[in-house]
N, C-alpha and C positions, 0 to 999 in steps of 0.2 A: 380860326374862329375868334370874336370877340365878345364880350361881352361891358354891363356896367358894372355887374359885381360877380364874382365867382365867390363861391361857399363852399369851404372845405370839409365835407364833412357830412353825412346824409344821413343821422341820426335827428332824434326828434329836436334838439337845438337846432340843428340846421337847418332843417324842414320846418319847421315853428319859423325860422326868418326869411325862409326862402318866401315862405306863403305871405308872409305880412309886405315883405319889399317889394311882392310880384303884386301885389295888392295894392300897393301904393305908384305903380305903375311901373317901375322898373323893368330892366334888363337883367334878368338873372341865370345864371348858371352853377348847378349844382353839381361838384364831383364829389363820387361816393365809392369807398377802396372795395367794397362789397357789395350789399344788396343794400336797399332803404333800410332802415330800422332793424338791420339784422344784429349789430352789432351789442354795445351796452344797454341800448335801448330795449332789447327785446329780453335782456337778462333781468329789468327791471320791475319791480312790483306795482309801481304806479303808484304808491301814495301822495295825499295832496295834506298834507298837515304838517304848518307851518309852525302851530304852536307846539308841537312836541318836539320839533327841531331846533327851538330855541337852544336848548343841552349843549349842542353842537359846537355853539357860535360866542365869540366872547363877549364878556357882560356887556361892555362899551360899545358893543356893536349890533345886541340884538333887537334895539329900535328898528333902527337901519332895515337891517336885514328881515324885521317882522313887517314891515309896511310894505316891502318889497314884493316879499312873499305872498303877503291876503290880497297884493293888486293882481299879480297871476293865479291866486287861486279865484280868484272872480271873475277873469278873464276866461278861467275855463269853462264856464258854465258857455257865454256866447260863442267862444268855438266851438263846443262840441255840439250845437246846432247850427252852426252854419256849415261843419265840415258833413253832419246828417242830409243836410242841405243838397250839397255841390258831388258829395262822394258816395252817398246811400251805405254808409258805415257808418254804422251805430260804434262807437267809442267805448259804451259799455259805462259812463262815468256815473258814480254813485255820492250822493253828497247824503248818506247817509250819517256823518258822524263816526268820531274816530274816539276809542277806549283805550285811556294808559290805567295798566292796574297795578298794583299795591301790594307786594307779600310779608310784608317786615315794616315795623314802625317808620322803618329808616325810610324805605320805598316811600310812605304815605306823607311823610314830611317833604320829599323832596318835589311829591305832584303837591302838597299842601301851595309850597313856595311859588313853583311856576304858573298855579291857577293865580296866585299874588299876582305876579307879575305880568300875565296876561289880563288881570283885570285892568290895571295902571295900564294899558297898551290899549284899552277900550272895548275887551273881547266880553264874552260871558260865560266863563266856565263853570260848570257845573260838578264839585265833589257829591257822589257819590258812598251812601251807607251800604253794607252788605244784601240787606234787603232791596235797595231799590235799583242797586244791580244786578239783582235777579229777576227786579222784575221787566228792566231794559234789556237784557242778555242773560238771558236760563242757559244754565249747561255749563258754566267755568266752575271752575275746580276752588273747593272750598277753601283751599289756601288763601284767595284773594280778599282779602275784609275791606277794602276800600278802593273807589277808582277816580278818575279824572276823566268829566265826560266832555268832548269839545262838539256840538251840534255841528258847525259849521264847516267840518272837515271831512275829507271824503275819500274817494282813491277815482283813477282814471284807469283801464287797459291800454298799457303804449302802445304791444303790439297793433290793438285795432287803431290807436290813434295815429300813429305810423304811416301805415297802409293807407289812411281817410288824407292825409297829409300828404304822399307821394301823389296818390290820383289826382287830389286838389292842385296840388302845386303843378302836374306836367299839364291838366285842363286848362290853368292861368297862361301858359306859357311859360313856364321855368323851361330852361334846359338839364334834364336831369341826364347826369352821364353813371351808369353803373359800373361795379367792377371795373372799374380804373383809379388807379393811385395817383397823386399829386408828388413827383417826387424833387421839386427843387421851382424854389422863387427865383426867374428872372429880375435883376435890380439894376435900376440906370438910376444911380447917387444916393437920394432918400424914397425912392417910389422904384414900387413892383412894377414891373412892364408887363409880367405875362407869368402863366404859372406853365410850367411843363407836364407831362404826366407820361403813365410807363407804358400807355401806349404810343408814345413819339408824337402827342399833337401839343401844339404851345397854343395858349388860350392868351388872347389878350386882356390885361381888367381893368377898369376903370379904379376899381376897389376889390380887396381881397379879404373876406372872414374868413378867419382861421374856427370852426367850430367844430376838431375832426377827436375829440374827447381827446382820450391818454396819448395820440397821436397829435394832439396843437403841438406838441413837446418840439416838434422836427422843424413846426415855423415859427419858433419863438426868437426874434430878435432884439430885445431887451437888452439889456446892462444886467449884470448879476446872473444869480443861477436860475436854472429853468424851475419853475414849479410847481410842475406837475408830475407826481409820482400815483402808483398804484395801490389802490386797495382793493384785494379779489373779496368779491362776495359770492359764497353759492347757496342754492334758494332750490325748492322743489314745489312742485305741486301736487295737490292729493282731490281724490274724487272725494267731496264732501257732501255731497246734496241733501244727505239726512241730518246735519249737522245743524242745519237753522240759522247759521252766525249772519248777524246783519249790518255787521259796519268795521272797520277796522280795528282792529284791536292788537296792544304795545304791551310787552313787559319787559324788563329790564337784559331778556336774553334773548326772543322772541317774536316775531308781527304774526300774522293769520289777517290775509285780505281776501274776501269772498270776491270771486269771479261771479261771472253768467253762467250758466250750464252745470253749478254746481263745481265748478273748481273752485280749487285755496291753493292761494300761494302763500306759503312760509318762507321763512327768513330770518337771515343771513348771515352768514361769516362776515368778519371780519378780517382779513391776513393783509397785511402792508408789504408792498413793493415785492409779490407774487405776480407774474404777469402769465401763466397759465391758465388756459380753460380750461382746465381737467375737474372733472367732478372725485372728489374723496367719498367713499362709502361710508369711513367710519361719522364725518361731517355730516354727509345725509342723513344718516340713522340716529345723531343726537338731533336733529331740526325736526326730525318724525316723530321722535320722544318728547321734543320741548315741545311740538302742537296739544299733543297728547294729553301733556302736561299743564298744560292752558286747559283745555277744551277736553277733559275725559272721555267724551262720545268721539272724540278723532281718532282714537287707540283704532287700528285695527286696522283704516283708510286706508286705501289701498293708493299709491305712490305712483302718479300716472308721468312725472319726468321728475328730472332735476337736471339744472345748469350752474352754471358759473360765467360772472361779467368783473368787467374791471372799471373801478369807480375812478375815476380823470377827479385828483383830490388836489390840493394846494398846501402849502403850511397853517390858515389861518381856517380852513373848510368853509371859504366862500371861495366863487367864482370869479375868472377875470373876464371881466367886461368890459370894452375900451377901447381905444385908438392908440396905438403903438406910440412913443414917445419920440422913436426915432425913425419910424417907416411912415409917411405921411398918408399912404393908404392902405394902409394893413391893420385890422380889425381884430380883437379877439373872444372868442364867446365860448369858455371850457373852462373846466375845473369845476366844475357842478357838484360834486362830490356825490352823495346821496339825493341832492334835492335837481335834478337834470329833468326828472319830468314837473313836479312842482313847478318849477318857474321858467320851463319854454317858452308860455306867451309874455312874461316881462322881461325876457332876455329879449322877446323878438323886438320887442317894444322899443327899450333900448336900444337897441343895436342900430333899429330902424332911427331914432334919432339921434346916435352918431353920426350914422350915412349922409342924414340930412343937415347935420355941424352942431351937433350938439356939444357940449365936451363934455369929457370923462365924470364918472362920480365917483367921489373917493371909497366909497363901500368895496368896490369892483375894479379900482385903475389899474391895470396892469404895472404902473409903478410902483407899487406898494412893496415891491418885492426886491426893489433897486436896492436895497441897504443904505 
């Protein structure tokens, strides 16, 4: 088998570039070590809020990283009707606005600052009195005296958007291959010949993305250390449908993202360089306290799953995006950290004008990490 590009990797990065490059007419092939979107993707909450992620990213950089960000959260709006379109999966995406709240002066200075600074960035946010965020969102816990309201922010469901993305992409003509691993790059000098995989077929490529999250690690051929390490998050979901919440909502230990049908998904740990799925009980049972604890009327919800994903993070908690320095066709699109559904469609983007010779940008170059 040959192809123009092989994509390693069948999570919603992948699939996000599989569809734009199959789109763009390509030849693609998609291998995936499991099922579509089964992986990190499906452990994900799906928030789309750029400006609360600012926290994440250092001061020098979160122009950069903020322009980057609001061009794929606008992006998502016309995917998730054209994938309505092509796949008859509703996506579920809500651009209902996203809530950071406030319980300590300190808390209220520090959303004070960032509404600052998203304003200087051209956004419009809105602080929030105690009264008039009850009367945007009734039911949080009196503790909260002040919030940060961002209209323009929202959440997506990966899982559906996943699903709307694999049908989309095998419709287009992707070759999507399942449950099969990629375990070793053929090399003739500075160019990949062909990838192998563990069931014994060698793919030939024209070009090779590496977008296979905590696993890019295995085709990283750079200079210096590899860098992408782990951070497990685990997350639960609770039957909420009398609960009323209508947008996302942040506090400094805590998220609560309203589903369809009456799900919340809560969240997440934190643990670095854990690379188990195992869910901890005592973990869950603080995340079922901390909803609780936001939202008084969640006491009680009854606990319909909990998981555990592993976040593909970097040193600097941006992603690498780019054309290998020393592979002349090998691609790379991982280390998303937290923000992997947020900015699939400008990763595809991206990537897509790599393919096409664009060159690196320093936000995302894989060199960056050269020393």
């Amino acid at each position: 088998m040959q192809a123009d590009i092989v994509i390693i990797g069948g999570g919603l990065i992948g699939l996000a570039i599989a569809h734009r490059l199959a789109g763009e007419g390509a030849d693609v092939c998609l291998i995936e070590a499991g099922q579509p979107g089964a992986g990190t993707t499906s452990a994900a909450a799906g928030m789309l809020c750029p400006g609360f992620e600012l926290a994440h990213v250092d001061e020098d950089r979160q122009e950069s990283f903020h322009r980057f960000a609001m061009a794929s959260l606008a992006s998502w709006r016309e995917l998730a009707q054209a994938l309505v379109e092509t796949s008859g999966i509703d996506i579920d995406l809500r651009m209902t606005g996203a809530l950071g709240l406030a319980a300590s002066a300190r808390e209220a200075a520090g959303l004070k600052s960032l509404a600052e600074r998203l304003s200087g960035f051209g956004r419009r946010p809105v602080m929030l009195s105690r009264g008039e965020l009850d009367q945007l969102q009734p039911g949080l816990h009196a503790r909260f005296g002040t919030a940060l309201y961002l209209a323009d922010e929202g959440q997506v469901d990966p899982r559906l958007a996943a699903s709307a993305l694999a049908k989309t992409c095998k419709a287009m003509g992707v070759k999507l291959i399942e449950d099969v691993a990629v375990t070793s790059l053929e090399r003739e000098a500075d160019r990949i010949c062909a990838v192998k995989t563990s069931n014994g077929e060698r793919i030939e490529a024209g070009q090779v993305i590496a977008a296979a999250g905590l696993a890019s690690r295995d085709f990283w051929l750079e200079k210096g250390p590899v860098p992408f390490f782990s951070i497990k998050g685990q997350a639960l979901s609770l039957d909420a449908a009398t609960a009323s919440l209508s947008c996302v909502i942040r506090t400094s230990g805590t998220y609560l993202c309203p589903k369809a049908g009456g799900r919340l998904v809560v969240g997440a740990t934190e643990e670095r360089h854990i690379e188990t799925l195992t869910t901890d009980e005592d973990r869950i049972d603080s995340l079922s306290e901390g909803a609780a604890s936001v939202a008084p009327g969640l006491k009680g919800c009854t606990v319909t799953d909990a998981w555990a994903g592993l976040r593909p993070t970097t040193p600097d908690r941006l992603p690498v995006i780019g054309r290998s320095s020393g592979v002349e066709n090998l691609i790379y699109a991982s280390g998303h950290h937290r923000n992997g559904i947020l900015l699939a469609p400008a990763t595809a983007r991206l990537v897509a004008a790599i393919v096409g010779g664009a060159g690196n940008p320093g936000l995302t170059a894989p060199d960056r990490f050269a020393g």
